[in-house]
C-alpha positions, -999 to +999 in steps of 0.1 A: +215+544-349+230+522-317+217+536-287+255+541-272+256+573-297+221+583-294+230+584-260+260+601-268+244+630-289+215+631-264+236+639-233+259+664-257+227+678-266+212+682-234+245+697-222+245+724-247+210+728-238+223+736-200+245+757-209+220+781-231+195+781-197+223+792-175+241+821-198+207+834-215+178+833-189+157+850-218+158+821-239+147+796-208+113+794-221+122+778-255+151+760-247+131+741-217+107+730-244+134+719-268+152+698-239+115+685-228+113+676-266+145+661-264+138+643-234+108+629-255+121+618-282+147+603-261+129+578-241+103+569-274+135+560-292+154+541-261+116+522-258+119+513-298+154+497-295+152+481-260+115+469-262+109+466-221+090+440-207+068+469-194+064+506-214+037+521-186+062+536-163+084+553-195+051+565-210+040+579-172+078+599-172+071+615-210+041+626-201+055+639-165+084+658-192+056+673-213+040+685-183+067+702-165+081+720-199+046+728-208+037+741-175+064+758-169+069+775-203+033+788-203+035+800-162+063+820-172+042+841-196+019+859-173+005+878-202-007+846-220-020+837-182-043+863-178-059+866-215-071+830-210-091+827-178-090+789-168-055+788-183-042+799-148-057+768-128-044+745-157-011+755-156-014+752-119-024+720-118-005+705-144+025+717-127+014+700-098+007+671-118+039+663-125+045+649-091+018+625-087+030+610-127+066+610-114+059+592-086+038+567-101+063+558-127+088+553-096+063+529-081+054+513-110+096+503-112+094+495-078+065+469-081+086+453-119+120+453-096+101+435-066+081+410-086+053+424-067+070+410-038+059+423-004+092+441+006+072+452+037+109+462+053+115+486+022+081+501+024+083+506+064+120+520+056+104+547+027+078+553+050+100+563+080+122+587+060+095+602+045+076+603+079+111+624+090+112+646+060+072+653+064+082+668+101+114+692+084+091+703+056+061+713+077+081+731+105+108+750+075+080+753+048+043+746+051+039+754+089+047+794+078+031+793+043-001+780+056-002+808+085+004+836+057-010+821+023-050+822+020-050+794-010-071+814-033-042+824-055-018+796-079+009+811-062-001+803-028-015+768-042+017+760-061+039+771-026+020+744-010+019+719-035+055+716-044+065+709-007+035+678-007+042+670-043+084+668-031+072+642+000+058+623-023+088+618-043+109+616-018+088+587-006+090+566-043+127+573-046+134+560-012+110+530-021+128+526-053+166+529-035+157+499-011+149+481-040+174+448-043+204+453-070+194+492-069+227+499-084+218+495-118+232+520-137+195+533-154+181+534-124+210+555-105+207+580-131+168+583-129+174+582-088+198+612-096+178+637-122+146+628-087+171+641-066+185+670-084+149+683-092+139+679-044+171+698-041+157+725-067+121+726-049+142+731-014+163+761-027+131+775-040+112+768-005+135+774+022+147+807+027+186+810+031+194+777+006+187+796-020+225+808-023+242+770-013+218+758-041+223+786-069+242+767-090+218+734-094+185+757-091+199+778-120+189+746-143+157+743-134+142+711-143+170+703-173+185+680-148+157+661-145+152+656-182+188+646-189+184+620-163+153+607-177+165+606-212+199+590-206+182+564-183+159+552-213+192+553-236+208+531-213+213+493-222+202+488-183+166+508-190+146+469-197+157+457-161+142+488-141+108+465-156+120+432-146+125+415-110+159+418-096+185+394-101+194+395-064+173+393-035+161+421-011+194+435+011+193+433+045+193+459+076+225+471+064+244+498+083+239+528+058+202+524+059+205+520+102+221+552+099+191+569+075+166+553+095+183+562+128+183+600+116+144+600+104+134+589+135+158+619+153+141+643+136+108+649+155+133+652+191+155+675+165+130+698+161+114+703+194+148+709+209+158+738+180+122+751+186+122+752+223+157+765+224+148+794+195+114+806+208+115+793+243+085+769+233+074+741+205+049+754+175+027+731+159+033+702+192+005+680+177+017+679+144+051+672+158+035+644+181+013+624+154+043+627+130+067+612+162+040+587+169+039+576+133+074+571+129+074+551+163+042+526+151+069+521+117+098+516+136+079+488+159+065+476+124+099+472+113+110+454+143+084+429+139+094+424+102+126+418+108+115+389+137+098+375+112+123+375+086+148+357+109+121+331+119+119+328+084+157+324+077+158+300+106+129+279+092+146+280+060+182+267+078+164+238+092+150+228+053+184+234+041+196+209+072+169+184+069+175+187+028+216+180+034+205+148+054+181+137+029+207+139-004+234+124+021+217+096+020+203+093-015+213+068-034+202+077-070+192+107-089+152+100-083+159+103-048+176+136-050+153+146-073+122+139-047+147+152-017+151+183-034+114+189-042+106+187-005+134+210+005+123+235-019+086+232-006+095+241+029+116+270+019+086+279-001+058+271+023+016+275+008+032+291-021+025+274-056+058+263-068+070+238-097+104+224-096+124+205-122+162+194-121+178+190-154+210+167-158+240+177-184+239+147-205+259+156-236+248+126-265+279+117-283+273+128-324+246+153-312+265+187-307+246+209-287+224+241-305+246+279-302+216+288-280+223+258-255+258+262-257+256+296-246+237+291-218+256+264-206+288+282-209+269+310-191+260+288-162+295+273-162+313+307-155+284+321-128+289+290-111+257+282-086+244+322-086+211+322-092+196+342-118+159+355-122+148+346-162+115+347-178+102+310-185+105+313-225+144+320-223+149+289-203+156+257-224+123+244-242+119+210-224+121+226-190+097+259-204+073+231-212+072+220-175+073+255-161+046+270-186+025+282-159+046+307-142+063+339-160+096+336-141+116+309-132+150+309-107+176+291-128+204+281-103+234+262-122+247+233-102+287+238-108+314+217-094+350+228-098+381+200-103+351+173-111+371+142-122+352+141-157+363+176-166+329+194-170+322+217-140+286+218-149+264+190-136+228+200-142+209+230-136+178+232-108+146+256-124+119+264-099+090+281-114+068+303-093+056+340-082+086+363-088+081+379-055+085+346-040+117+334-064+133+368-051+139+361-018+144+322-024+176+327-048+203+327-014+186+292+001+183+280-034+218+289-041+229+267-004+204+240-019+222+236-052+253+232-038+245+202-021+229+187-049+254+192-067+278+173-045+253+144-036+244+139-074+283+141-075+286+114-052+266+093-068+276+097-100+315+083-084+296+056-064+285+040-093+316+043-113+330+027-086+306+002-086+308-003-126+348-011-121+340-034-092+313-050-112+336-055-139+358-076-118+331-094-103+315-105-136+345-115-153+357-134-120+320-152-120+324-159-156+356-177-149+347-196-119+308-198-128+290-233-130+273-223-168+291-227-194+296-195-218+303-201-254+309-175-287+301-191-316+313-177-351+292-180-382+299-214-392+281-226-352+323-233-344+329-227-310+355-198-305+353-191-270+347-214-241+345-205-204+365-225-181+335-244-167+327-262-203+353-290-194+336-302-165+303-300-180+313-315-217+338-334-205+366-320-228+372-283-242+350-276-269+370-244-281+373-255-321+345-282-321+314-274-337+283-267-315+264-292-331+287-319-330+282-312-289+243-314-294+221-352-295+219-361-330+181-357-328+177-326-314+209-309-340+179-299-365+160-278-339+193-260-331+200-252-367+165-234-371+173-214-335+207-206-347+194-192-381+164-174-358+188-156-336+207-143-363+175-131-389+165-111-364+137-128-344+155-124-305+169-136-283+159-178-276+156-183-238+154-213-218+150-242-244+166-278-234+184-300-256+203-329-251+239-334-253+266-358-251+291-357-218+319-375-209+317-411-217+289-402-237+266-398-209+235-379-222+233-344-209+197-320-205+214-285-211+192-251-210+205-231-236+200-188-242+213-177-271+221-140-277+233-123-309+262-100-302+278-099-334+275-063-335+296-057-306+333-054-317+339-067-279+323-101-286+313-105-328+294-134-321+266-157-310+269-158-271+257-192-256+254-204-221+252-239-209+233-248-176+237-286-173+195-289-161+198-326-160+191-334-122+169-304-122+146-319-147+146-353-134+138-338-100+111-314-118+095-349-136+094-360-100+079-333-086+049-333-115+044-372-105+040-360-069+017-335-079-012-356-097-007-391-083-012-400-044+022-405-025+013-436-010-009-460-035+008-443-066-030-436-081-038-411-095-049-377-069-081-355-073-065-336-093-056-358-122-084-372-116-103-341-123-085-336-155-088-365-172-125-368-161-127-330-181-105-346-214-126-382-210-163-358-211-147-338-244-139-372-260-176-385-249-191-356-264-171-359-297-174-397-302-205-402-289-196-429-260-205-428-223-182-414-191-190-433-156-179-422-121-174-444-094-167-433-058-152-462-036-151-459+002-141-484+027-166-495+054-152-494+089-118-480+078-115-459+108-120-491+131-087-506+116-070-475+121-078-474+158-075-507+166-045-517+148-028-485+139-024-466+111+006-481+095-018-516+093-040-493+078-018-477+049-006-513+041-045-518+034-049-490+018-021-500-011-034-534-014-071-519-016-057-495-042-042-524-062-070-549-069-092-519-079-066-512-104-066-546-113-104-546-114-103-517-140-094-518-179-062-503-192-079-473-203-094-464-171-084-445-142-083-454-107-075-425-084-077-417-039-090-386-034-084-388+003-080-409+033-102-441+028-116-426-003-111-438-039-126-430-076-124-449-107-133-432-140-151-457-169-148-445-200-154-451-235-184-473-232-215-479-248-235-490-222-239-483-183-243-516-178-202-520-184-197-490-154-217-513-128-197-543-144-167-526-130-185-515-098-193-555-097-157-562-102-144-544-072-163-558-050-160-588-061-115-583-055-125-565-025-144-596-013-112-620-008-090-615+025-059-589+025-032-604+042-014-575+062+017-581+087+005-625+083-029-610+095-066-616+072-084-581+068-111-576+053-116-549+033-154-539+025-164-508+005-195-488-006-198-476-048-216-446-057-220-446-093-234-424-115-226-420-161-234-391-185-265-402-194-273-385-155-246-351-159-231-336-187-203-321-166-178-331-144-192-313-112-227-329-116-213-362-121-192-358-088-219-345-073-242-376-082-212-401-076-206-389-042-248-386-035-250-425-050-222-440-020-243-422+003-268-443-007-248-472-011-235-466+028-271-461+041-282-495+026-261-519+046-229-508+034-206-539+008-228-528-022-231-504-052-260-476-059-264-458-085-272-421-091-313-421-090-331-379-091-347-383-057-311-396-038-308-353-046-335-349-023-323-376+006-295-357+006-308-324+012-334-338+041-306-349+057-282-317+056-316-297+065-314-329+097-283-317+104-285-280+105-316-281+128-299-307+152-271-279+154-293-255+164-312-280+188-280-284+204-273-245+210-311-240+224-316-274+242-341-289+220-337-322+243-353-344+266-345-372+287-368-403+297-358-428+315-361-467+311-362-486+344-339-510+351-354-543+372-345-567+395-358-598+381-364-614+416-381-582+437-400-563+400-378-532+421-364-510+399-325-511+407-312-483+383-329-463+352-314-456+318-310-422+307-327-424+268-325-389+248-354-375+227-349-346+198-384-323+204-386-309+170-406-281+164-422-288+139-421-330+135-429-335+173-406-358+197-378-377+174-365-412+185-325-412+186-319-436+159-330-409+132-305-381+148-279-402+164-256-412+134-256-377+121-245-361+157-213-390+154-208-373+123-209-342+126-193-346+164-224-325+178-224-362+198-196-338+224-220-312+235-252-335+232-236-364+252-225-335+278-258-319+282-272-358+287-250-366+314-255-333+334-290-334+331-289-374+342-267-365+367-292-337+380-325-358+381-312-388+397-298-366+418-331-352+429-347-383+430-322-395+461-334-362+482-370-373+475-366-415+484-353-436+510-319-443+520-329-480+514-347-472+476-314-450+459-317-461+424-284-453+403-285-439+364-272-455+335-257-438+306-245-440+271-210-427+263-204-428+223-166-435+211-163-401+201-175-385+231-150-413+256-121-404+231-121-365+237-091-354+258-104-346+296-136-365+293-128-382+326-125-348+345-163-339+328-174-365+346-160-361+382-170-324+371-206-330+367-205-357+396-194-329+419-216-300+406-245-329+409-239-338+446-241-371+436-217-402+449-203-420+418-218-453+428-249-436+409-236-436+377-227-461+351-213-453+316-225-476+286-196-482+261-203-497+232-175-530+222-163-508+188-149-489+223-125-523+235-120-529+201-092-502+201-058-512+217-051-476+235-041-480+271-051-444+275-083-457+268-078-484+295-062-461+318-093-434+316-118-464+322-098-474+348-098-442+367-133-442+362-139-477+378-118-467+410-135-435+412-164-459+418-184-452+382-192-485+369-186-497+334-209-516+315-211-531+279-237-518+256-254-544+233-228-572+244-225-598+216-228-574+184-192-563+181-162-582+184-145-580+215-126-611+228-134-624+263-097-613+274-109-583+271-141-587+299-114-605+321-089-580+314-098-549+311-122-532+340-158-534+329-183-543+356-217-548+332-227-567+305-261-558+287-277-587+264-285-573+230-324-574+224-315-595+195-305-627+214-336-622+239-362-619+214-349-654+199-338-674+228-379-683+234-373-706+200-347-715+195-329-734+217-291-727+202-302-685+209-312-699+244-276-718+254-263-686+236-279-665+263-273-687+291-235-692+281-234-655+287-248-653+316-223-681+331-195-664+316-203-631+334-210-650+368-179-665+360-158-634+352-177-616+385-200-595+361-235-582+364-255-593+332-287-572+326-311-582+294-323-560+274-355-561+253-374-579+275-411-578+264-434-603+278-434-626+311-414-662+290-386-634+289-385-627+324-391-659+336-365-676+313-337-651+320-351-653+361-347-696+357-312-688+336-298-670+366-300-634+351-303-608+378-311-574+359-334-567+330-357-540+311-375-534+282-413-527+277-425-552+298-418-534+328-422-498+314-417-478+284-394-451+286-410-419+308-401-385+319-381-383+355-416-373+369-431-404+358-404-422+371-403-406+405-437-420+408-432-456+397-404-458+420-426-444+449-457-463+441-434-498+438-451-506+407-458-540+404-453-554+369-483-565+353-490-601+347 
């Protein structure tokens, strides 16, 4: 039976019912069991067909029916009442539980309509009306019943109950009237039978209503269980168990107005008592019930500052959320702006939200579900509707699956260009008390996604058109050439660039006729390729022929397209790569050979050294490694310039080319550095061969610029038989030329195991003279220099010593040449002069005016070349206190050899500054006498060499007295060096030379020692 007629019959029934209970009060007993019955059957039946989402609150009103017909039927029989003895106090209290059930099924609506939302406003707002009607219905009804009634009999309980069993209806009907979308028709008629059965209990209670109220108290509770009955017959009875489709109302007026009165009830009723009896009864009931309904009012207040705090946080989200899709530029990004907009209008609550788009796949008509739905959210346009997650569409259920309710708010645009008002549909999932009071903000929100996805969605057909124009202007004015070709490879469409390219238009020709004859094969098998289904071909050069028949490198992609109807073809482009590739063959020449010699670099080098060792391996042969470097390079780069020195460098690179086989490699790794690689040989012998061959075209003259340079290297060599990989081998090469350099340089070495271990020494050397260098791990002795005619020392020369912890005081030619390499010479050489600087300084507070000895020092080439070395010295001259006429700098003659007038100008400065200049082991080098007559030295120092020699050999002794007159003539002081024995002395006294030193007069001593000898006058011993 449809539950339109049983509704029908019911209320016919129920009428009928009425009318019996009015005309026949002696049949009230049985007809207000067979409307309870009714009333029953009724709600099972409306339960049946609607199936709510919740059956506890109808069960809780049957049972409420049962117990009011019940009760009633059998208080009405006092006869039955008093044969039974507990039958009294059950009726009595099942009468009374009829409240407390009623009520509960009222709350139990109230907490499905709310979501279990915390409506505190709607609880303060019951509370305060009840708190109103508490104050009426103690001063009209309990006040006298409870000074008359001694609550031992059910009458006198029931009088009391009803009154406290009506407040608490009153209470859940009010809670359940300030419930949102109240208005439902199910839950106005249960509102109305509530009502109906309060205005019954006040007839009954308050004397003089009885007669206004005759009419509806002559029902009883029939009201009641009509209302009941037709509110569970009603298609509306499933929503009074589900949350509201709108949100809770506001502060409106009408519930002002109830509130308003409530709370002018307690100053009411003082002011009727005190005007009646001239005083107020019951003042501290009066006052608690005032005070309460002033703590609700305040509680109210403060509810409603936070819900505009609330609205005002949620206008700044809906602000901050506008700005963000204004400036969206895809659907990901207002997909991502409208997730964070939702989160701070839904602040610390879990939330899930998902944006679906209304994509309509042509051929694929949507399901009659979907279709209804969508044509539901087209006509409700963005309202916001309340829905349990499983009647939402399966993909966005999936997503959702861990909240019961979802808020499904259609985006809807009217007049959209494409027709379809809808445009997607935004789903947050969440706590249905918090979706309840979100649906008005979500409502603003969709909106403006709406239009920004709106926007977008014209932006980019805007864009498409303009795109459209754009690529088809490109492909008419673009530098590739775009060709269709048909199935028989004939060219059917050419773009307008072909002509230039192919010299003529090839619209007709066939594509291979356009292709090199030797590479038309390989475009057959891509052709077929493309069209059996194996891709696209990208980037793959062939050759064509141009105008004049100039040969052409094209790049050719090759797409098939013959199942678009636009294009039913094989689309081609052209990109003439010629110059490209020619500067790309260029560029991988650059890459492994040196720019200047055209050898080969490192790493070629590298490469074919890897290939060469595979071959070795396979065939059996040997692999050599030589590593060339040029003796004294860095002299010809200083002295003569660099671009003298990268002329020698390409001669030097071809004759060892020309000293190699065809099948070797010559390669520079590197400034001065070269490498050859021997291979395929049988015996080491043929790698030193070759080493024996450079040398050997290394040995004549290279003329650079009509000058004779000679270019002299040191070979490191080293074969498999020594390393089976290519870093050993380098590793042995490069530890072999070491070798090679260390032995007098002009000469090959090969790899021996124990060069691995001189190696090592000497980087051990060099890590302990860096840390010499940061502690001071230095000493100074001085040599005394004499005058040959008084045995008076004139000057001293400052001589360092390395005092090694653990291998005692080290002479300076083991630690020299690796401070000039490593260029801890600088701070060495600086420490050397300060601490010269300080002793001799010492020594002229401790002597004579007469008896001021000066200090002589040596200077290395790296240490004069370093920018500001001439203000270091006027530096440590000042900080010493000593006059520059006590210093002279030693320069060695690789120093002259460099034409740099800095170099002049600093040695200059240093001369005028009164510092002199001498030349250190003067005959050794090769400096030119224009040099000691033009250039501002002031000392010459005889090598040891020529002194130890001059005794006999009588061309060494014109040697040294042909120096001696040459520096007499130039104005130069000569001192001799290496003097060892009294011939020297008196040979170089007879010869004219003024200054010497060496061991004859003194061994090198500390600046004590020589305090003393110059103190004592130490006669030299003969």
């Amino acid at each position: 039976m449809p539950t339109r007629v049983a509704a029908a019959l019911f209320g016919v029934w129920m009428a009928v019912l009425g009318a019996a209970f009015w005309l026949q009060p002696a049949w009230q007993d049985p007809i207000r069991l067979a409307a309870g019955l009714a009333t029953v059957l009724a709600v099972m039946f409306g339960m049946r067909r609607r199936r709510p989402a919740r059956s506890a609150p109808w069960q809780l009103l049957t049972l409420a029916v049962a117990l009011s017909a019940v009760g009633k039927t059998v208080h009405d029989v006092p006869a039955a009442v008093q044969a039974v003895p507990f039958l009294a106090p059950a009726v009595t209290w099942a009468l009374l539980a009829v409240y407390p059930t009623l009520a509960g099924a009222l709350l139990m609506f109230v907490r499905y309509r709310t979501g279990g939302s915390r409506d505190r406003g709607g609880l303060i707002d019951a509370l305060t009306v009840t708190a109103g009607a508490a104050l009426l219905s103690w001063t009209l009804v309990l006040s006298p019943q409870l000074r008359h009634a001694d609550l031992t009999t059910a009458a006198d309980l029931l009088s009391i109950g009803y009154p406290i069993g009506d407040l608490l209806l009153l209470a859940a009907l009010t809670r359940l009237w300030t419930v949102a979308d109240r208005r439902a028709p199910a839950g106005l008629v249960l509102g109305a039978g509530v009502f109906a059965m309060l205005l019954v209990d006040l007839a009954h209670s308050v004397p003089g209503l009885e007669q206004p109220l005759a009419a509806l108290s002559a029902f009883g509770r029939l009201p009641l269980y009509a209302a009941i009955g037709l509110a569970a017959l009603h298609s509306s009875m499933h929503a009074l168990t589900q949350p509201a489709a709108t949100p809770p109302a506001d502060l409106d007026r009408k519930r002002l107005l109830l509130l308003g009165v409530a709370s002018l009830v307690g100053p009411a009723v003082l002011l009727v008592q005190v005007g009646l009896d001239g005083r107020p009864i019951d003042l501290s009931v009066v006052a608690v019930l005032c005070g309460l309904t002033f703590l609700l009012v305040l509680a109210r207040t403060a509810g409603i500052m936070r819900s505009q705090r609330l609205a005002t946080a949620r206008e700044r989200g809906l602000r901050e959320a506008s700005a963000a899709l204004v400036s969206a530029t895809d659907d990901d990004e207002v997909a991502e702006a409208t997730r964070r907009a939702v989160a701070q209008l839904l602040p610390d609550v879990p939330h899930r939200v998902v944006l679906a788009m209304a994509v309509a796949e042509p051929g694929e008509p949507l399901s009659a579900e979907a279709a209804a739905q969508a044509a539901q959210d087209r006509a409700s346009g963005t309202a916001a509707r309340l829905l349990p997650t499983r009647e939402v569409d399966w993909a966005v259920a999936v997503r959702l699956n861990q909240y019961n309710m979802v808020l499904r708010c259609p985006l809807v645009l009217q007049d959209r260009p494409t027709g379809d008002p809808l445009v997607g549909v935004l789903h947050v999932g969440g706590p249905a008390w918090a979706l309840v009071g979100l649906q008005r903000s979500l409502e603003v929100l969709a909106t403006q996604v709406a239009l920004a996805m709106e926007r977008i969605a014209l932006s980019e057909e805007v864009i498409r058109r303009n795109s459209e124009t754009y690529f088809r202007t490109l492909v008419q004015n673009t530098s590739d050439v775009i060709v269709i070709v048909d199935e028989e490879d004939r060219v059917r469409y050419a773009s307008p660039s072909a002509r230039p390219v192919l010299g003529g238009d090839p619209v007709g020709v066939r594509l291979p006729d356009i292709i090199h004859p030797a590479d038309r094969d390989r475009l057959h098998e891509v052709l077929a390729g493309v069209r059996f289904g194996r891709g696209p071909a990208q980037g793959l050069d062939f050759r064509a022929l141009g105008r004049h028949d100039s040969e052409l490198m094209l790049e050719m992609h090759v797409r098939d397209l013959r199942g678009d109807q636009t294009v039913s073809g094989l689309v081609i482009t052209l990109r003439d790569v010629t110059e490209r590739r020619r500067l790309e063959r260029d560029l991988t020449h650059q890459a492994f050979h040196d720019s200047l010699t055209g050898l080969a670099n490192r790493v070629l080098f590298a490469d074919r050294l890897e290939h060469a060792l595979a071959r070795g391996t396979r065939d059996g042969t040997l692999v050599g490694v030589l590593f060339i470097d040029l003796d004294d390079f860095k002299v010809v780069n200083d002295t003569l310039g660099h671009a003298v020195g990268d002329q020698l460098l390409v001669a030097v690179a071809q004759r060892i080319s020309g000293a190699l086989r065809a099948e070797d490699t010559a390669a520079r790794l590197g400034g001065d550095e070269f490498a050859a690689l021997i291979e395929n040989v049988q015996d080491p012998g043929a790698v030193e061969e070759a080493a024996e061959r450079i040398l050997a075209a290394l040995a004549e003259p290279i003329l650079v610029d009509g000058e004779a340079l000679q270019a002299v290297a040191s070979i490191g060599i080293t074969t498999t038989p020594e390393a089976d990989n290519a870093d050993e081998l380098l590793r042995q090469a490069d530890l072999a030329l070491y070798v090679a350099k260390g032995a007098g340089k002009n000469r090959w070495r090969r790899y021996q195991n124990h060069l691995h271990g001189a190696m090592v020494e000497r980087l051990e050397l060099r890590s302990a003279l860096d840390h010499a260098v940061n502690e001071g791990h230095f000493l100074l002795q001085y040599q005394p220099i004499v005058d040959l005619n008084t045995d008076e020392a004139a000057g001293f020369e400052a001589l360092v010593r390395w005092h090694h912890p653990a291998r005692g005081v080290i002479a300076p030619d083991q630690f020299i040449e690796v401070a000039e390499e490593s260029g801890l010479i600088i701070p060495m050489g600086r420490w050397v002069l300060d601490q010269a600087l300080h002793t001799v300084a010492q020594w002229r507070r401790v002597l004579p005016r007469a008896r001021q000895p000066y200090v002589s020092v040596n200077v290395s080439v790296r240490q004069f070349r370093q920018k500001g070395f001439v203000d270091q010295v006027r530096a440590s001259l000042d900080y010493a206190g000593v006059p520059p006429q006590a210093l002279m700098l030693e320069i060695t003659e690789t120093l002259l050899m460099r034409d740099d007038e800095d170099i002049w100008a600093d040695l200059a400065v240093l001369q005028d500054l009164g510092v002199r200049i001498a030349i250190d082991d003067f005959g050794t080098g090769y400096s030119s006498l224009s040099y000691l007559r033009q250039r501002p030295i002031d000392v010459l120092k005889i090598d040891k060499t020529f002194i130890d020699d001059m005794v006999g050999s009588e061309q060494q002794l014109a040697l040294v007295s042909g120096i001696v007159s040459l520096a007499q003539t130039l104005n130069l002081t000569v001192v001799a060096e290496g003097i060892e024995d009294a011939t020297h002395r008196d040979i170089l006294q007879r010869l004219g030379c003024p200054l010497g030193q060496g061991y004859y007069f003194s061994s090198p001593v500390g600046p004590t020692e020589a305090l003393t000898w110059l103190t004592v006058n130490r006669a030299v011993a003969a």
